[in-house]
VEXSE-282880 format. One record per residue (C-alpha): x, y, z; residue in one letter. Coordinates in steps of 0.5 Angstrom, whole numbers, plus 2048, in hexadecimal, padded with zeros to 3 digits. Layout:
# residues N
{{X, Y, Z}, A} ...
END
This chain:
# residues 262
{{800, 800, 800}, X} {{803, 807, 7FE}, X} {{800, 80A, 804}, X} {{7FF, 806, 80A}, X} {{7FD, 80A, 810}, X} {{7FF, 811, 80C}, X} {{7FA, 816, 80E}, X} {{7F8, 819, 808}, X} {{7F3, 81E, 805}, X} {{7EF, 81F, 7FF}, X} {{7EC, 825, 7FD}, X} {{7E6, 825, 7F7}, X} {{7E2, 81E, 7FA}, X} {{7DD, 81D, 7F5}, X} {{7DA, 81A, 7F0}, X} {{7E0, 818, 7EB}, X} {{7E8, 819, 7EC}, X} {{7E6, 81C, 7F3}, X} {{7E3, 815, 7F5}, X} {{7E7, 811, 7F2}, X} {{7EE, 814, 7F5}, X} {{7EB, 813, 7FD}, X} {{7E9, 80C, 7FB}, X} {{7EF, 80A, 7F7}, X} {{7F4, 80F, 7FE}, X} {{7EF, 808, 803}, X} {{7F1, 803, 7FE}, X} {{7F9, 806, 7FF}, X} {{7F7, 806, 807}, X} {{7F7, 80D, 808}, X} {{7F4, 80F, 80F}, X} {{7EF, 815, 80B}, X} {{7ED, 81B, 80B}, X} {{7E7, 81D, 806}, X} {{7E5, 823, 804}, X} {{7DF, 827, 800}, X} {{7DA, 82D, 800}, X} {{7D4, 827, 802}, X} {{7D4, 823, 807}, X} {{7D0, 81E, 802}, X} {{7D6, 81D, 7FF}, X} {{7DA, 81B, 804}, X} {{7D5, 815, 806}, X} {{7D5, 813, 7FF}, X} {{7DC, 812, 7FF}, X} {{7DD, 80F, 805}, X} {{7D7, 80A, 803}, X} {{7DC, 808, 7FD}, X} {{7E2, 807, 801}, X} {{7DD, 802, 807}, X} {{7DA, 7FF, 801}, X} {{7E1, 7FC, 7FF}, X} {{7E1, 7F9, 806}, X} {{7E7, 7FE, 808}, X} {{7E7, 801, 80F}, X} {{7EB, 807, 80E}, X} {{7EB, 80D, 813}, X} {{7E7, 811, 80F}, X} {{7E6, 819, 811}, X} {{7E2, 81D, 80E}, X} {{7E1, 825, 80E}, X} {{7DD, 828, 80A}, X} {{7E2, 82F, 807}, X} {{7E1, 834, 802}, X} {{7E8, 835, 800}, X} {{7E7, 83C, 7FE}, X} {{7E6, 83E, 805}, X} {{7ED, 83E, 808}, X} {{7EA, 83D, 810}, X} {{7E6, 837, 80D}, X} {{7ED, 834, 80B}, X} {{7F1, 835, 812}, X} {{7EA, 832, 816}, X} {{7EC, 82B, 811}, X} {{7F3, 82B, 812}, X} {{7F2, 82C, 819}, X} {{7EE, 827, 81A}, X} {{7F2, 823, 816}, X} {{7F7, 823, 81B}, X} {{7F3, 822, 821}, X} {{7F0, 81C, 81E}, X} {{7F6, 819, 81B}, X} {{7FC, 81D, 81D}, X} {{800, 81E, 817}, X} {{7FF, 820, 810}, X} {{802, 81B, 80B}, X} {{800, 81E, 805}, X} {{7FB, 822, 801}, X} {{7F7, 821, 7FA}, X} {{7F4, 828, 7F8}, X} {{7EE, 825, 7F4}, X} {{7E9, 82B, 7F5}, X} {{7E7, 82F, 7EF}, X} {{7E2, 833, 7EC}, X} {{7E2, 832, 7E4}, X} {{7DF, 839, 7E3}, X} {{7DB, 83B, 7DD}, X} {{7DC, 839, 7D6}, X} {{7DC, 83E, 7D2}, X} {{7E2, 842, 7CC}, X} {{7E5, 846, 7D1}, X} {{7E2, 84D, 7CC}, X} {{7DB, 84B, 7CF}, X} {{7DD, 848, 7D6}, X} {{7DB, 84B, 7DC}, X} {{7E1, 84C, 7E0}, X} {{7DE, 84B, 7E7}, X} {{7DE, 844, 7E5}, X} {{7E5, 845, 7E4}, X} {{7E7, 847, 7EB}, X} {{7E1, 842, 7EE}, X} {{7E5, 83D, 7EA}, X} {{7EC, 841, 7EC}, X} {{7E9, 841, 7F4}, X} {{7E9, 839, 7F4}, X} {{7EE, 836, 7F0}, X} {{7F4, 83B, 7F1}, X} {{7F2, 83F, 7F8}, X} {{7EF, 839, 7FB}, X} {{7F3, 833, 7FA}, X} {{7F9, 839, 7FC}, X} {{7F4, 83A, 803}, X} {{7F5, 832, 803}, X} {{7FC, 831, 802}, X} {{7FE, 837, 807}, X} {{7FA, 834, 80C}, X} {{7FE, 82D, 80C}, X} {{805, 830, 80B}, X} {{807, 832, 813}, X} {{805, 82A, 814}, X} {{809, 827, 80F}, X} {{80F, 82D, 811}, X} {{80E, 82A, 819}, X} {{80E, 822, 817}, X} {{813, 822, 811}, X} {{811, 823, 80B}, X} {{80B, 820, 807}, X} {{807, 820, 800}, X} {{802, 825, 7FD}, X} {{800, 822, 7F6}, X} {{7FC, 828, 7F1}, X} {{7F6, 826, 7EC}, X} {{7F7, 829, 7E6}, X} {{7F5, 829, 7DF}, X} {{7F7, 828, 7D9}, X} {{7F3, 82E, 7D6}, X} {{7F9, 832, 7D9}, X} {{7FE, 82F, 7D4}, X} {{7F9, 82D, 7CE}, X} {{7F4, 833, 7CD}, X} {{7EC, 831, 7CD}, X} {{7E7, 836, 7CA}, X} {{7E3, 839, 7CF}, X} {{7E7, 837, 7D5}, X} {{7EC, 83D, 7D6}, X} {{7E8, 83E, 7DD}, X} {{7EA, 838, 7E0}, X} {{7F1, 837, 7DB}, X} {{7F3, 83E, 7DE}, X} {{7F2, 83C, 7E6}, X} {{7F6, 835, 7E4}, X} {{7FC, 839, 7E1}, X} {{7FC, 83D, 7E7}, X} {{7FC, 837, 7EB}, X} {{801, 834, 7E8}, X} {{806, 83A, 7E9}, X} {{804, 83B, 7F0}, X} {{806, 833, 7F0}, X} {{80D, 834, 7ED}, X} {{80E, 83A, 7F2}, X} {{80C, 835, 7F8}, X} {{811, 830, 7F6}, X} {{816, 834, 7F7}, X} {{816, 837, 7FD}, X} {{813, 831, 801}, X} {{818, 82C, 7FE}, X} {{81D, 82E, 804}, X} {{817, 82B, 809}, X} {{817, 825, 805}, X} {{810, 827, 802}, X} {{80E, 825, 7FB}, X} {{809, 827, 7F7}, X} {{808, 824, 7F0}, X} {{802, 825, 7EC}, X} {{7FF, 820, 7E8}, X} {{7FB, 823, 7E0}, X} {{7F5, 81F, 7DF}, X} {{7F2, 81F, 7D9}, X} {{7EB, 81C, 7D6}, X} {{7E9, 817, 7DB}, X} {{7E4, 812, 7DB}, X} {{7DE, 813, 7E1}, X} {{7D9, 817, 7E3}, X} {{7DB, 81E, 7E1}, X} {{7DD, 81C, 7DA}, X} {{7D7, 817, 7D9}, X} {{7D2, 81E, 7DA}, X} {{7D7, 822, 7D5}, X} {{7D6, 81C, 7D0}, X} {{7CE, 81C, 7D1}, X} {{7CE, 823, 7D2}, X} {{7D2, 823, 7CB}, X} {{7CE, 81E, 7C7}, X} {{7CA, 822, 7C2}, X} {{7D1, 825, 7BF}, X} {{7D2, 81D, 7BC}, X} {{7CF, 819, 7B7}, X} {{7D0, 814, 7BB}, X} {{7CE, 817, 7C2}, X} {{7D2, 816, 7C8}, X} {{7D5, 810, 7C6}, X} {{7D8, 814, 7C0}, X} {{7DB, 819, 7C4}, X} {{7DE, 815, 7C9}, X} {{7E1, 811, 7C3}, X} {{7E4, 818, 7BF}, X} {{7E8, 81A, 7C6}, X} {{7EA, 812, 7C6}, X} {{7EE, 813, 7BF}, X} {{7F2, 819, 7C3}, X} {{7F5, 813, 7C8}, X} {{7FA, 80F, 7C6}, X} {{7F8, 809, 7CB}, X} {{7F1, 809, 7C8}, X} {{7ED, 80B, 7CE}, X} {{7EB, 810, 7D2}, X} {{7EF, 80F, 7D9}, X} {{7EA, 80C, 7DF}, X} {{7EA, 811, 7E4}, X} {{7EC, 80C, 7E9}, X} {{7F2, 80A, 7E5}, X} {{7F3, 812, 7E5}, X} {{7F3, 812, 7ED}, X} {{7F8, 80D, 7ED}, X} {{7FF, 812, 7EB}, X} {{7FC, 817, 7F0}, X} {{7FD, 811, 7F6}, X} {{804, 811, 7F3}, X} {{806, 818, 7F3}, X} {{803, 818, 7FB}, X} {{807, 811, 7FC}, X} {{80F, 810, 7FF}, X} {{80F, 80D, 7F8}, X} {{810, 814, 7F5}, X} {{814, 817, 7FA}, X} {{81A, 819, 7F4}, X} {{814, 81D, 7F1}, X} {{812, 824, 7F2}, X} {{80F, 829, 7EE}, X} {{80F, 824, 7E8}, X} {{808, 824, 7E3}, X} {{805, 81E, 7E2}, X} {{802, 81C, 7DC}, X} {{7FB, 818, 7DD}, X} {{7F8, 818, 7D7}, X} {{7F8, 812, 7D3}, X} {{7FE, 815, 7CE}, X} {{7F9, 81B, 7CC}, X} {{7FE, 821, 7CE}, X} {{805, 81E, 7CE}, X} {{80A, 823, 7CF}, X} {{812, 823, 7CD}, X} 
END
């Protein structure tokens, strides 16, 4: 198991990649600390990883990231519960309006901006001064493939991400010293909830419908397939484990061969 009683938090838990990377943290023996806006949320994820027979410490505080005092309350009582904190996956986002950026609404810029920059750096300083006291630990970025290969429609969201990864690189260097690493993981297309409404949402643009579209963005990926979110969830876990502990501020691509930078 690459986390066995590791405290690890995981922010953005929800349907898709944000549930999936809690039950994969269970599967790795992670002692958890889950996070999301709703309270419902939180019990269904908490229903997955029992309905595999784990039994994990899982502790869930509902959190808005946006909200710098709701951050300093989880991590407090992260640290009450467990004692330390071994590593964080920044996962919550908000994806903003799709919109070409000579029509978007810049309010939903910054609303996207508030959560996917400010918010997951409210959450990460709030977990700094515990790393910094027990000696080190893992802060994993999800990020986007948007950032790298332009989407129509998505410069809201693209742009908050290419913040992110800036702030990330900055990250890296000034906590290598601490022995804090902070790598960030570039998801691309990936197959669950969110990207099964898109392509239901999307299906009148296709002769063929949903299944037409999914198939015009599989001839995009070198492996044939869109990536399952669950296999997506399995690279963070890496970059949160000892298994990575010569990386930090590396971008790793998770995107079935889509984006291949060179």
């Amino acid at each position: 198991m690459l986390l066995k009683d590791k405290v690890v938090i995981v922010s953005g838990i929800g349907p898709g990649l944000g549930g999936e990377l809690a039950l994969e943290a269970a599967r790795q023996g992670a002692k958890l600390v889950i996070a999301a806006r709703t309270p419902e949320k939180l019990d269904g994820s908490e229903e997955e990883i029992r309905a595999e027979g784990m039994d994990n410490p899982v502790l869930k505080v509902p959190t808005d990231i946006a909200d710098r005092a709701q951050c300093d309350a989880l991590v407090e009582k992260a640290l009450a519960e467990y004692g330390r904190i071994d590593a964080l996956i920044n996962s919550a986002y908000n994806p903003g309006a799709f919109a070409p950026i000579e029509s978007a609404d810049i309010d939903g810029w910054r609303a996207a901006m508030d959560v996917n920059l400010f918010g997951t750096m409210h959450l990460t300083q709030a977990c700094i001064p515990a790393m910094k006291e027990q000696g080190g630990g893992a802060i994993v970025m999800i990020n986007s493939m948007v950032t790298r290969q332009p989407m129509a429609t998505q410069g809201g969201y693209a742009a908050s991400k290419a913040a992110l990864s800036a702030a990330t690189a900055h990250l890296a260097l000034e906590l290598g010293p601490y022995n804090i690493r902070v790598n960030s993981a570039y998801m691309g297309w990936m197959w669950g909830p969110p990207v099964e409404f898109y392509m239901e949402m999307m299906k009148d643009t296709h002769p063929e419908g949903a299944a037409g579209v999914k198939a015009e963005v599989e001839k995009g990926i070198p492996t044939g397939a869109i990536p399952d979110d669950a296999d997506c969830a399995k690279v963070a876990m890496f970059l949160a484990s000892d298994y990575s502990c010569a990386m930090t501020g590396a971008q790793v691509d998770v995107n079935g061969g889509e984006h291949m930078p060179h």
